[in-house]
N, CA, C and O atoms as a Tinker XYZ file with bonds, in Angstrom:
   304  protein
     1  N    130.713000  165.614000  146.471000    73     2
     2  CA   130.787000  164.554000  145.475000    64     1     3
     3  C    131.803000  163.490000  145.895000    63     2     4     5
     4  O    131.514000  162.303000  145.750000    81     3
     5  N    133.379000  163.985000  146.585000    73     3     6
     6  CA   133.756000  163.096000  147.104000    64     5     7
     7  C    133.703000  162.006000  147.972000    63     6     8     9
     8  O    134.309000  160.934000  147.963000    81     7
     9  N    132.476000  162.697000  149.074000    73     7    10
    10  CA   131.711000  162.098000  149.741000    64     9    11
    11  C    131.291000  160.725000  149.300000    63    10    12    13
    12  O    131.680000  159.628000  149.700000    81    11
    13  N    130.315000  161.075000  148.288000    73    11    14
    14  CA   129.652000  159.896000  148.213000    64    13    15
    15  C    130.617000  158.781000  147.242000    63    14    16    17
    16  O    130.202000  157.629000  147.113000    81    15
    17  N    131.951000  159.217000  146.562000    73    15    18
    18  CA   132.735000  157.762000  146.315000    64    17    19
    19  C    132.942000  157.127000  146.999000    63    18    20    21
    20  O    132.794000  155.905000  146.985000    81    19
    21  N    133.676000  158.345000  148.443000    73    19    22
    22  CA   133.751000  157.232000  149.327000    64    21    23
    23  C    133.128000  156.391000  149.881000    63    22    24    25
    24  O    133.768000  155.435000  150.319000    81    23
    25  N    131.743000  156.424000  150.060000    73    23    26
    26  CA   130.701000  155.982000  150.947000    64    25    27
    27  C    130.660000  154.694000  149.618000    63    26    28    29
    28  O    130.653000  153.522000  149.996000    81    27
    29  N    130.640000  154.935000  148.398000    73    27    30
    30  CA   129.764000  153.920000  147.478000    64    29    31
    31  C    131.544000  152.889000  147.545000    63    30    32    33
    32  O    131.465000  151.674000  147.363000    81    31
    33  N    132.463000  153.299000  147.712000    73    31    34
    34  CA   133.859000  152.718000  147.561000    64    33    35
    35  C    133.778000  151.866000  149.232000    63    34    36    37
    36  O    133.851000  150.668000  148.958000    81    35
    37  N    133.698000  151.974000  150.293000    73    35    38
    38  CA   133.652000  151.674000  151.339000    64    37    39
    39  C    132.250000  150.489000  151.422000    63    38    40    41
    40  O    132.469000  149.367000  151.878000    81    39
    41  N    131.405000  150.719000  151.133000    73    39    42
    42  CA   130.449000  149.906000  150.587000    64    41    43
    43  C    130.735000  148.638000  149.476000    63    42    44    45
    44  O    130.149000  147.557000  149.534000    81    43
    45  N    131.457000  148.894000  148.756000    73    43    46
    46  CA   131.843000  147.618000  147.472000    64    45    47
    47  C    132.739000  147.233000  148.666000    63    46    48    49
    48  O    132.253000  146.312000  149.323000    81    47
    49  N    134.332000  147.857000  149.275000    73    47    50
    50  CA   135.291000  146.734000  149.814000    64    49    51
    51  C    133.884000  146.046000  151.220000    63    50    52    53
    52  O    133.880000  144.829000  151.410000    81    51
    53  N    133.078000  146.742000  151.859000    73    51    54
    54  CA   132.640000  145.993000  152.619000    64    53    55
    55  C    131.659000  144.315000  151.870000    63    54    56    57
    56  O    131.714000  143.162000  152.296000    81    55
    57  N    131.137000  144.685000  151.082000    73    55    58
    58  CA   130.541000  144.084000  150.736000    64    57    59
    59  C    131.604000  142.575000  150.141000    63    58    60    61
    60  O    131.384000  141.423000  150.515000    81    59
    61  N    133.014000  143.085000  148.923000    73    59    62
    62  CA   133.817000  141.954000  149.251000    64    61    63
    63  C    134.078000  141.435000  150.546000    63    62    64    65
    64  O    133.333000  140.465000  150.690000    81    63
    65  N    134.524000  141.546000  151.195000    73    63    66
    66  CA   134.897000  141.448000  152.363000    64    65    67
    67  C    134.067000  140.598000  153.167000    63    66    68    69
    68  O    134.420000  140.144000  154.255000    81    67
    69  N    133.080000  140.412000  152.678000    73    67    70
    70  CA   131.588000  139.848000  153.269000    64    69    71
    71  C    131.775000  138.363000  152.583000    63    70    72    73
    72  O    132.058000  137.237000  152.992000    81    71
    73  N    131.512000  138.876000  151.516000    73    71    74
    74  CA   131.954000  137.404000  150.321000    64    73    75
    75  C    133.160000  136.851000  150.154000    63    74    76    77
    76  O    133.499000  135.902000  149.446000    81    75
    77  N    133.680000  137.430000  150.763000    73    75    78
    78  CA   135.515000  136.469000  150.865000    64    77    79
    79  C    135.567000  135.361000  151.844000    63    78    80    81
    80  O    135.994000  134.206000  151.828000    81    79
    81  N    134.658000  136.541000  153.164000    73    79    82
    82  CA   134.491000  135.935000  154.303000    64    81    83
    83  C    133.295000  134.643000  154.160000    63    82    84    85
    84  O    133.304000  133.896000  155.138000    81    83
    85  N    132.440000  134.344000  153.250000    73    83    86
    86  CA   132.084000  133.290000  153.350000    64    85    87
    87  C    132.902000  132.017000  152.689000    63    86    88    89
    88  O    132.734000  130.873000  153.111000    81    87
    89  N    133.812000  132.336000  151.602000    73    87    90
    90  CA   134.422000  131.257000  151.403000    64    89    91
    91  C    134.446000  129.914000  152.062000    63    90    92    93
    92  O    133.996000  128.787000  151.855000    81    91
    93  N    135.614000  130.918000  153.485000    73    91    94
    94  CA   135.947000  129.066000  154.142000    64    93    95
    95  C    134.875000  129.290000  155.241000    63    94    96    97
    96  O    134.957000  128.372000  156.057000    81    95
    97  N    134.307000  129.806000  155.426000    73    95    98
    98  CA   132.602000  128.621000  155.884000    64    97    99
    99  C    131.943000  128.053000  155.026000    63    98   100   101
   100  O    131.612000  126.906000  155.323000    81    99
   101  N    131.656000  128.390000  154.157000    73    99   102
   102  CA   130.969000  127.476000  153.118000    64   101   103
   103  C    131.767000  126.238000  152.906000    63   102   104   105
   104  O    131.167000  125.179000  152.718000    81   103
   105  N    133.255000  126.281000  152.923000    73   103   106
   106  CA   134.495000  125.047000  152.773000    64   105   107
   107  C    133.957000  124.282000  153.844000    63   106   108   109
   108  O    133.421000  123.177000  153.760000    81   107
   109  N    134.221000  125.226000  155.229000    73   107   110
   110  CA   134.158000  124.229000  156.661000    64   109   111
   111  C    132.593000  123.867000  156.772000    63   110   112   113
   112  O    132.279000  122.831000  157.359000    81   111
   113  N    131.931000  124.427000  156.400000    73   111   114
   114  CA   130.257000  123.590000  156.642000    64   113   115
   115  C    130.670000  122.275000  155.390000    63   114   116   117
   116  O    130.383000  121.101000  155.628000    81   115
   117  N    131.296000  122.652000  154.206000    73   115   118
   118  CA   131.147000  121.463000  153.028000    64   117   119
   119  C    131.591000  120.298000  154.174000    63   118   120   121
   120  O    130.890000  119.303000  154.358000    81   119
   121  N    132.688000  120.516000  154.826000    73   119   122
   122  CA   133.677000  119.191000  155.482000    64   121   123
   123  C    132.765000  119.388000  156.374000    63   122   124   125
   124  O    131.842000  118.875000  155.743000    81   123
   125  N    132.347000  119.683000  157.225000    73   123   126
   126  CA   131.398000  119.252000  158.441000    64   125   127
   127  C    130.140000  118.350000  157.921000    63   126   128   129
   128  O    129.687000  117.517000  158.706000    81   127
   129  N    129.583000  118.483000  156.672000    73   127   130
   130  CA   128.185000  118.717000  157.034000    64   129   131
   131  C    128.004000  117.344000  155.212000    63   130   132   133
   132  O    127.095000  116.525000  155.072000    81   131
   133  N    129.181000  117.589000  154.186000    73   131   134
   134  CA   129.473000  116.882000  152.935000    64   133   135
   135  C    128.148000  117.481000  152.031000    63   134   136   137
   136  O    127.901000  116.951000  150.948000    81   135
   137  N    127.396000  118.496000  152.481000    73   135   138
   138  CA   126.213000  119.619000  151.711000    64   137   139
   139  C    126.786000  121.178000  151.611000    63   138   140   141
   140  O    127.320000  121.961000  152.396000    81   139
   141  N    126.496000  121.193000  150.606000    73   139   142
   142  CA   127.083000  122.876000  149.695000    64   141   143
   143  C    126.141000  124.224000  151.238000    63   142   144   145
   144  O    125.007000  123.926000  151.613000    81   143
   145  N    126.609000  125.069000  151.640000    73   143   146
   146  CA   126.236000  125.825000  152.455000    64   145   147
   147  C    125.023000  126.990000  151.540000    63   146   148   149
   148  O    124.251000  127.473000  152.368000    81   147
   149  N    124.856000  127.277000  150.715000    73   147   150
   150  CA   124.543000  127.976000  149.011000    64   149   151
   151  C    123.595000  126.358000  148.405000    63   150   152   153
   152  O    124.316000  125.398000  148.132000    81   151
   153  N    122.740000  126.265000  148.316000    73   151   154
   154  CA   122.290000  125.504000  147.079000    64   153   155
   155  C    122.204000  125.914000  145.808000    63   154   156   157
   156  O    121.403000  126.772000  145.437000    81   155
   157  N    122.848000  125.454000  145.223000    73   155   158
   158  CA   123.421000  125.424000  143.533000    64   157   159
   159  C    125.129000  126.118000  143.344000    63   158   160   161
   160  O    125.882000  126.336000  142.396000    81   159
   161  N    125.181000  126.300000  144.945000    73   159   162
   162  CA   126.696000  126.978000  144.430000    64   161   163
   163  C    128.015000  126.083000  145.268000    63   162   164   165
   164  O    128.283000  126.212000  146.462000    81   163
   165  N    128.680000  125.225000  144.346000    73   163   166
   166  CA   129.763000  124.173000  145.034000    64   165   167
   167  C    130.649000  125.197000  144.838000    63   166   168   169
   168  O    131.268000  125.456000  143.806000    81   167
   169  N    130.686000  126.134000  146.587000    73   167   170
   170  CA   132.456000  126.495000  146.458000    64   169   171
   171  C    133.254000  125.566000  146.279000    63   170   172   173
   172  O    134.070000  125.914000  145.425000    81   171
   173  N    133.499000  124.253000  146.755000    73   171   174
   174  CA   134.344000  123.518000  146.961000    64   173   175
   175  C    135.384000  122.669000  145.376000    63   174   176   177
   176  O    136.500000  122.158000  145.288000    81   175
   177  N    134.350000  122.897000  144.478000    73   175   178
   178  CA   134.251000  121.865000  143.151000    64   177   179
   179  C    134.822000  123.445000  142.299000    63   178   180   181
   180  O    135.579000  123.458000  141.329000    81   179
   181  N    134.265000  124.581000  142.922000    73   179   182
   182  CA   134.615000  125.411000  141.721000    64   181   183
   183  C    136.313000  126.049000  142.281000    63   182   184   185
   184  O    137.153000  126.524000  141.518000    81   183
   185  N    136.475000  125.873000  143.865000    73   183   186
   186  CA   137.987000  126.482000  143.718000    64   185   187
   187  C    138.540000  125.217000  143.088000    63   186   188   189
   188  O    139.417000  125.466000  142.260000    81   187
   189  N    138.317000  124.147000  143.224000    73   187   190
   190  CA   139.174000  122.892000  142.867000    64   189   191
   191  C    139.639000  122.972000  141.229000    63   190   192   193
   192  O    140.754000  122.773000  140.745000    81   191
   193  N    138.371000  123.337000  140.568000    73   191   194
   194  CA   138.364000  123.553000  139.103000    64   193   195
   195  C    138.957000  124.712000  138.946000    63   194   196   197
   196  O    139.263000  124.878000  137.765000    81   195
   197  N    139.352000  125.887000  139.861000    73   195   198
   198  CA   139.874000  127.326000  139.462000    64   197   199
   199  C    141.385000  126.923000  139.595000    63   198   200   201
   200  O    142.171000  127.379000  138.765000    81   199
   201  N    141.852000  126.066000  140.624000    73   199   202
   202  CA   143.129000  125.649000  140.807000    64   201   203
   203  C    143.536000  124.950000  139.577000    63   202   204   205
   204  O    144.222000  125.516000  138.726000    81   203
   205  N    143.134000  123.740000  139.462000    73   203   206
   206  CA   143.163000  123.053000  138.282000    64   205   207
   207  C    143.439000  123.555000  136.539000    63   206   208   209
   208  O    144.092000  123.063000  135.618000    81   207
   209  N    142.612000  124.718000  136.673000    73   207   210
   210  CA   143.204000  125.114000  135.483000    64   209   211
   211  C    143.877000  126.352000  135.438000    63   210   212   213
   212  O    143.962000  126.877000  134.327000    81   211
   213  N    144.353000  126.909000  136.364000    73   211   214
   214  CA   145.293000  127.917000  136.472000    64   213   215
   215  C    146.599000  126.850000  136.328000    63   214   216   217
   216  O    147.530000  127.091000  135.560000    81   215
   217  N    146.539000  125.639000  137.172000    73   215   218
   218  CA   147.670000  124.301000  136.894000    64   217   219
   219  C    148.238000  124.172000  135.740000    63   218   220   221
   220  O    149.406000  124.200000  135.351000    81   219
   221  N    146.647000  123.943000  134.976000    73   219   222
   222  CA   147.014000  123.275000  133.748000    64   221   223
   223  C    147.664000  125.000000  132.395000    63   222   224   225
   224  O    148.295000  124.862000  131.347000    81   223
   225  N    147.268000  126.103000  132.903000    73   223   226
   226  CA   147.654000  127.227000  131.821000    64   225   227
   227  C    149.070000  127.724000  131.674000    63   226   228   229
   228  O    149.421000  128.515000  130.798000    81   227
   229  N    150.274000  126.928000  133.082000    73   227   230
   230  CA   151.333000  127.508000  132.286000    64   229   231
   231  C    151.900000  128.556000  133.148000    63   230   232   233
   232  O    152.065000  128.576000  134.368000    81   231
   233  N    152.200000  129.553000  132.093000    73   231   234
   234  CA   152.706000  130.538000  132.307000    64   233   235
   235  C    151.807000  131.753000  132.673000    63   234   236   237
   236  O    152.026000  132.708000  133.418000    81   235
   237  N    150.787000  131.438000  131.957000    73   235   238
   238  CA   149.289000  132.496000  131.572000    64   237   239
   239  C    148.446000  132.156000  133.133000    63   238   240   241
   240  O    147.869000  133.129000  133.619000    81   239
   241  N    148.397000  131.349000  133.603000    73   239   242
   242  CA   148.180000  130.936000  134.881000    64   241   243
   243  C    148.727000  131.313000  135.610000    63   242   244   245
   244  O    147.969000  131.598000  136.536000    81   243
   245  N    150.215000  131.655000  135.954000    73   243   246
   246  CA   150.960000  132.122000  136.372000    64   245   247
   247  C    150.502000  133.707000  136.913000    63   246   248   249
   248  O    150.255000  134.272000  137.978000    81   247
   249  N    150.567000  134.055000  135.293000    73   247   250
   250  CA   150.626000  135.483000  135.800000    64   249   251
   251  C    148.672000  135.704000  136.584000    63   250   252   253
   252  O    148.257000  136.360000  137.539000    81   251
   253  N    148.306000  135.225000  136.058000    73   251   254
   254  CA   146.254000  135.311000  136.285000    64   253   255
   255  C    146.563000  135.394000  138.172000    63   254   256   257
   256  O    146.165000  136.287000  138.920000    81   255
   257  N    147.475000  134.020000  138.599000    73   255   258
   258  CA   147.622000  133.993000  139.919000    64   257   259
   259  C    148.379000  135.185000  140.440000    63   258   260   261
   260  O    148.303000  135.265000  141.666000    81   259
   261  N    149.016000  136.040000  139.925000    73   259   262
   262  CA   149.675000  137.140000  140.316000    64   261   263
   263  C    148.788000  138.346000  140.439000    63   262   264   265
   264  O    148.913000  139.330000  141.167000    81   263
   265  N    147.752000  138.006000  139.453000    73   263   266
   266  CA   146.913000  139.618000  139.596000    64   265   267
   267  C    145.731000  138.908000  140.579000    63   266   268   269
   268  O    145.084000  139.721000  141.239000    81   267
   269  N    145.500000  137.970000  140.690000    73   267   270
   270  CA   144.317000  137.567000  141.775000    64   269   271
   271  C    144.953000  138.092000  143.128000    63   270   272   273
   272  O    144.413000  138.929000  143.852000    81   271
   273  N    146.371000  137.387000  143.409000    73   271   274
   274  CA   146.869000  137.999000  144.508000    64   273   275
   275  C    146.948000  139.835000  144.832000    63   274   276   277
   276  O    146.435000  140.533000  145.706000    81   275
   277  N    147.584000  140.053000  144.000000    73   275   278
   278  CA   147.406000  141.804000  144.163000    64   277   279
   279  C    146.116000  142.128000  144.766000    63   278   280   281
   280  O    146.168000  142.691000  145.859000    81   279
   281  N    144.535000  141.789000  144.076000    73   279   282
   282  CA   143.541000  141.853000  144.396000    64   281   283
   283  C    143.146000  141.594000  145.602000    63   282   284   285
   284  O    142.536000  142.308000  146.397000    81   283
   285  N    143.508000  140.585000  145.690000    73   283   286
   286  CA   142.939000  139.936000  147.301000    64   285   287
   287  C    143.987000  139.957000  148.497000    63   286   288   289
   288  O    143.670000  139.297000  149.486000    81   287
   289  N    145.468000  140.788000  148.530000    73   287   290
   290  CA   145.974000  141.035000  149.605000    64   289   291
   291  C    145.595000  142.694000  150.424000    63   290   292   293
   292  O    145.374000  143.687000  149.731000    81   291
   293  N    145.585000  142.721000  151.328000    73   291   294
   294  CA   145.234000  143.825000  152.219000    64   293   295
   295  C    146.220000  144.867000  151.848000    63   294   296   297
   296  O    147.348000  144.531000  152.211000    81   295
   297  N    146.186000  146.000000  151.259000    73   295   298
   298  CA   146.882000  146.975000  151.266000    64   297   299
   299  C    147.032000  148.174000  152.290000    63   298   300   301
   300  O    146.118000  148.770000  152.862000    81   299
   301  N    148.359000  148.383000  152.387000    73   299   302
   302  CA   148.113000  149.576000  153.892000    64   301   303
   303  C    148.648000  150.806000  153.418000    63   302   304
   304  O    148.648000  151.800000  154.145000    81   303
């Protein structure tokens, strides 16, 4: 049974890992190319708007940026 968490757990981080990794290509094709890499999906407009209002929340922004980080740094 442990088996297969791991396999289904190793599977989800690969799969982030996949989608993180398209980020900044989808960024660097936006600046190469001034067309979304995804049609219908503007990475570029939605980190701008995720920045923007984490900006505008404060303190509550603050902390939101603290647990995104936890999330998305490499743990060893």
């Amino acid at each position: 049974m442990e088996s297969i968490f791991n396999k289904v757990n190793g599977f989800i981080k690969g799969l982030g890992s996949i989608f993180l990794g398209l980020i900044p290509v989808s960024v660097f094709w936006y600046l190469l190319s001034g067309a979304d890499l995804f049609p219908g999906m503007e990475v570029v407009a939605n980190l701008t708007t995720l920045v923007n209002t984490l900006g505008n929340s404060g303190f509550t922004g603050f902390i939101v940026l603290i647990i995104l980080a936890y999330f998305l740094t490499e743990k060893k």
